[in-house]
N, C-alpha and C positions, 0 to 999 in steps of 0.2 A: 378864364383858365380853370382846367379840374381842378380840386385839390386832391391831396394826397390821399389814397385809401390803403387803409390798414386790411388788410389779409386776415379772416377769423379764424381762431386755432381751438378755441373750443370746441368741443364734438357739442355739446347743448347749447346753445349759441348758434353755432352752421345750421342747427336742424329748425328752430326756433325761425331763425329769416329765411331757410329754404319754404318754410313751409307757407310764410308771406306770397312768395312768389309762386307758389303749389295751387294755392287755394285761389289767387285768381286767378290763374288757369283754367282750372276744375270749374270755377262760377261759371265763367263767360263762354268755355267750350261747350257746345251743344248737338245732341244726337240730332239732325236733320235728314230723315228719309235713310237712316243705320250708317250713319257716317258724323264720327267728332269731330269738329272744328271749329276754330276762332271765328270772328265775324271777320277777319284779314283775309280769310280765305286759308288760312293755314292748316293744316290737318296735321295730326298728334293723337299720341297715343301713349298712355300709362302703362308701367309694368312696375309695380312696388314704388320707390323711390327713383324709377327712369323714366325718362318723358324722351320720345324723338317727334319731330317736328318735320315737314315736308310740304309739299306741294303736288302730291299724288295723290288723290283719291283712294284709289286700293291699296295702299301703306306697301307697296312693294318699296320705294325707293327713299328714303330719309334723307335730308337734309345734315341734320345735325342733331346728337344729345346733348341734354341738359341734364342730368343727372345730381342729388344730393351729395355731397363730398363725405366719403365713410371716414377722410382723415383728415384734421388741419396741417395738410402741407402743400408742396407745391404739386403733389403729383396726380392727384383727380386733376380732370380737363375743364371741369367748372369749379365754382369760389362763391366764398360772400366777405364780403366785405363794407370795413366801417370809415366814414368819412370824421373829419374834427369833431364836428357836429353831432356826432350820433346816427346821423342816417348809412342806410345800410343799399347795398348792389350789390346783385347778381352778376358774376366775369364768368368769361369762357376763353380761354385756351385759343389760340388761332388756330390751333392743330385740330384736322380732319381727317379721321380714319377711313382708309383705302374702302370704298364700296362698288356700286355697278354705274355709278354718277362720275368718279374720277377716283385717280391714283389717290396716294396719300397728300394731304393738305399740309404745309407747314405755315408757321406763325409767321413767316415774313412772306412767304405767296400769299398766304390771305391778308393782310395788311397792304401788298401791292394791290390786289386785286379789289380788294375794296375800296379802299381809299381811306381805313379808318387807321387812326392813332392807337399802341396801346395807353392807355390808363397808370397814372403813376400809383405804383402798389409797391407796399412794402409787406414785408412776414416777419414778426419778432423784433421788429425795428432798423429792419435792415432790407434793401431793397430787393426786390424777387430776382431771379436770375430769368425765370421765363416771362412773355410778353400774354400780359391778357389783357380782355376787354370788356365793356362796359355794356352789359346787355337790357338791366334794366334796373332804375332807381327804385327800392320797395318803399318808397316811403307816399307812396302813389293812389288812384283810385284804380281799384280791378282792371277797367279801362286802359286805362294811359299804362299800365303794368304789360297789358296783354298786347298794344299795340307798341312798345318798345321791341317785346320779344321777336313779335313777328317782323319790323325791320331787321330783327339780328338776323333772324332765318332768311329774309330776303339777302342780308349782306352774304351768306354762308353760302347760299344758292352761288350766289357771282363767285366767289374762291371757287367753287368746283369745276365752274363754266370759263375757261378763259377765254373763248370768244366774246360770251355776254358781257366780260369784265372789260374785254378791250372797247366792246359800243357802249359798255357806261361811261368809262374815261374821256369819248371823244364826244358824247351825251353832256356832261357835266363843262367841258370844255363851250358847249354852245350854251349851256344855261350861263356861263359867266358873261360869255359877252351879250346876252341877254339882258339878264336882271344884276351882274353883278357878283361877287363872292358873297356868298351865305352867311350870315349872321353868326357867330360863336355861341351859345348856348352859355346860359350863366348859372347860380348858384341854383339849387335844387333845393325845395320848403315843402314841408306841408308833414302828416302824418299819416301811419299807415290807417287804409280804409278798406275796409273787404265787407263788402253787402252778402248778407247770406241769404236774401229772396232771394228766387231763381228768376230772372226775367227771358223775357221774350226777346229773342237780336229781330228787332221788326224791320230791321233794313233787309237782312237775310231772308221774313216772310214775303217782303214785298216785293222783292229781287225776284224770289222761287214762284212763287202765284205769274208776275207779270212771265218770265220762262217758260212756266208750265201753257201760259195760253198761246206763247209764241210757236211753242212746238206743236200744238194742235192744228197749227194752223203752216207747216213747216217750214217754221225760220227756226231761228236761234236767237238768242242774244247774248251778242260777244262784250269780251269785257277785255278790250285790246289792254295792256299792259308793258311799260315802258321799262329798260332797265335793271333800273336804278329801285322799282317796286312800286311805282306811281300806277295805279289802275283805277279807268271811269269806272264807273256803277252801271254803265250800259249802252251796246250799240246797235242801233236797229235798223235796219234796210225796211225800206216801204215801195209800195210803188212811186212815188211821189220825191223819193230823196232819201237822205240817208239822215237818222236822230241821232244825237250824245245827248247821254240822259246821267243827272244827276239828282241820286235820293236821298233827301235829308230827312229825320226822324223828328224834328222839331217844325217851329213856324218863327221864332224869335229873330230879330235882327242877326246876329251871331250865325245863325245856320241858314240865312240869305246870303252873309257874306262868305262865307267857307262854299257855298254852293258855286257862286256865282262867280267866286275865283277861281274853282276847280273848272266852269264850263270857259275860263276863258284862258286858264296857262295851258289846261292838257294839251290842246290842241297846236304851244309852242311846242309841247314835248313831242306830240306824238304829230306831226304835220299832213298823215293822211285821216286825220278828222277835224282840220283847217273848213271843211265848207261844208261842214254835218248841220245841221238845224239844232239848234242847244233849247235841251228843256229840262228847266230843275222842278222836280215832284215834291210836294212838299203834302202833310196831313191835315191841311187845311191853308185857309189864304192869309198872308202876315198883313200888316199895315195898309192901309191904302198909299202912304209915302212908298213904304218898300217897292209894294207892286208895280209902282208908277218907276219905281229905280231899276227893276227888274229887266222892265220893256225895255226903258233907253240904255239897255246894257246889251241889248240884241239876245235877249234870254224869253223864254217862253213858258209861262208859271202853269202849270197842271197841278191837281190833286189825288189823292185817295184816302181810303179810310182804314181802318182798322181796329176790327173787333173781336176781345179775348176775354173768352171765357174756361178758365180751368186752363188743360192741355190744347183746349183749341183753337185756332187761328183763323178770323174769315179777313181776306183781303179782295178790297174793292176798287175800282178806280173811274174817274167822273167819265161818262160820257165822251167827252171832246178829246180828251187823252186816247180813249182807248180807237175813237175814228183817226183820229193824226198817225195811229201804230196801223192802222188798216186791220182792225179787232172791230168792227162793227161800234156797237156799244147799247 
C-alpha cells in the first residue's frame, strides 16, 4: 500500500526536487536527426520551467504539462511531494486542458479512463481536497525517473482517447484471465542518482541504422504498440515471413530474460504477431547455457556491434541477421 505523501510548500524545496526530475530529463532526452526525445519514444519539449510531453513528432499536439509549481498550494496542476521516509514524487492533477487531442480532461475521467488511483496526499496536515498522482519516484536512477514519466504520458494519452481507454479496459480484462491480477508495487528505496555523462541511448542508434537500411530498401519497421503503452522494438515483413525483433543493450543473464519474455507475452497482447518469427539482438552472445535456453524458448539469438567515438555512432550487424531481414549482408 502507498503511504502517505505530504504535499511541498516550500518554494526552495519544490524547486530543489523539481529540478531532480528536470535533470533526468534533460540527461536522457536526446536530439536524434533535430528531434528531442526519450528513449520511450516520447517527444518534449522545454520552455523555461515547462516541459510538455507527446507522441508527435512535430510538437503540434501535447499530451500533457509538467510544469514546476511557482506556489506550494493545491492549485498548479503538478506537485512534489514527501513520503515518511524522506523520499520525494513528482504528482500531476488528473486534469487535462481542452487542446486539438480532446475536450477538457477532469480528475475523475482520467482516473476512469486509466485505471489509476490517486495517491494519498496531504497539504499542511490536512488532506488535499483535489486528486493527484503519482508520476514518478525522484529518488531513482535517470532511467527508471524517465521511464515512470513516459508511462504517465502514455496513461494521459488514454484520458484524452476514450476509445483507446475502452480497448485498454477490455485489454487489461484478458491480461487477468491470462496471467492473473498484477502484483501491488511495494515500498520505494534507494537515493537520488543523476549521471551527468552524456550517453549514447544505443537502442535508439540501433533501432535508427537497422530503419534507415529498411527504408533503402522500402520497407519500414513497424513498432505495433498495444494500449495500455506496451511497444516491440520492431517488425519486419520479409519475403520469407514476418520477424518480432527485440533489442537488448546488454548480453547478461537479466537482459536474456527481459528479452525473451518480451518476444513471448507481446504476442498475448498484441495476437497479430502470435506467428512472427521472434529474434532478440543482443551486442554480443551471452553464455553458452543462455544460448542453448534461448533456442528451446523458440527465440532466434542474432548480433551487432557498436562503435562510439566522440558524437559519432557506427552500427553494424552480423551477416545472418541482416540475410533473415532480406538486407543481403
Amino acid at each position: 500500500m502507498q503511504a502517505s505523501l505530504q504535499l511541498l510548500t516550500n518554494q526552495a524545496e519544490i524547486h530543489q526536487a523539481f529540478s531532480i526530475w528536470r535533470n533526468a530529463i534533460e540527461q536522457r532526452g536526446e536530439r536524434l536527426h533535430g528531434i528531442r526525445w526519450l528513449p520511450e519514444d516520447v517527444y518534449f519539449l522545454i520552455t523555461g520551467s515547462n516541459l510538455k510531453f507527446g507522441f508527435d513528432g512535430e510538437g503540434e499536439n501535447w499530451i500533457v504539462e509538467l510544469n514546476e509549481p511557482t506556489q506550494g498550494t493545491e492549485d498548479p496542476l503538478s506537485g512534489l511531494a514527501r513520503d515518511s521516509t524522506g523520499q520525494l514524487y513528482l504528482l500531476r492533477q488528473g486534469t487535462l486542458h481542452k487542446n486539438a487531442l480532446s475536450v477538457r480532461i477532469e480528475s475523475d475521467v482520467f482516473e476512469e479512463r486509466t485505471g489509476l488511483g490517486p495517491a494519498d496526499v496531504t497539504i499542511n496536515g490536512e488532506p488535499t481536497k483535489r486528486s493527484w498522482f503519482i508520476v514518478a519516484a525522484l529518488d531513482r536512477t535517470a532511467e527508471e525517473i524517465c521511464r515512470s514519466t513516459a508511462i504517465f504520458v502514455e496513461q494521459c494519452r488514454l484520458a484524452r482517447n476514450a476509445t483507446a481507454a475502452s480497448i485498454a479496459k477490455l485489454d487489461d480484462e484478458h491480461l487477468t484471465q491470462l496471467f492473473g491480477k498484477p502484483e501491488q508495487g511495494g515500498q520505494m528505496s534507494g537515493h537520488p542518482y543523476i549521471n551527468s555523462n552524456q550517453r549514447h541511448r544505443v537502442q535508439g542508434e540501433v533501432s535508427h541504422r537497422l530503419r534507415m537500411l529498411l527504408e533503402a530498401d522500402n520497407r519500414d519497421l513497424v513498432k505495433p504498440r498495444h494500449a495500455r503503452g506496451y511497444e516491440v522494438d520492431g517488425e519486419i515483413e520479409t519475403a520469407t515471413g514476418s520477424l518480432l525483433l527485440e533489442i537488448k543493450t546488454g548480453t547478461t543473464a537479466s537482459d536474456v530474460y527481459a528479452g525473451i519474455g518480451q518476444l513471448i507475452v507481446y504476442p498475448k497482447l498484441l495476437p497479430q504477431l502470435a506467428k512472427h518469427h521472434r529474434i532478440l539482438l543482443l551486442p554480443g552472445a551471452p553464455s553458452s547455457a543462455l544460448c542453448k535456453a534461448i533456442s528451446e524458448c523458440g527465440v532466434e539469438l542474432h548480433s551487432y556491434k557498436v562503435k562510439i567515438e566522440g558524437e559519432n555512432v557506427d552500427v553494424s550487424f552480423s551477416k545472418a541477421f541482416l540475410q533473415l531481414c532480406g538486407l543481403g549482408g
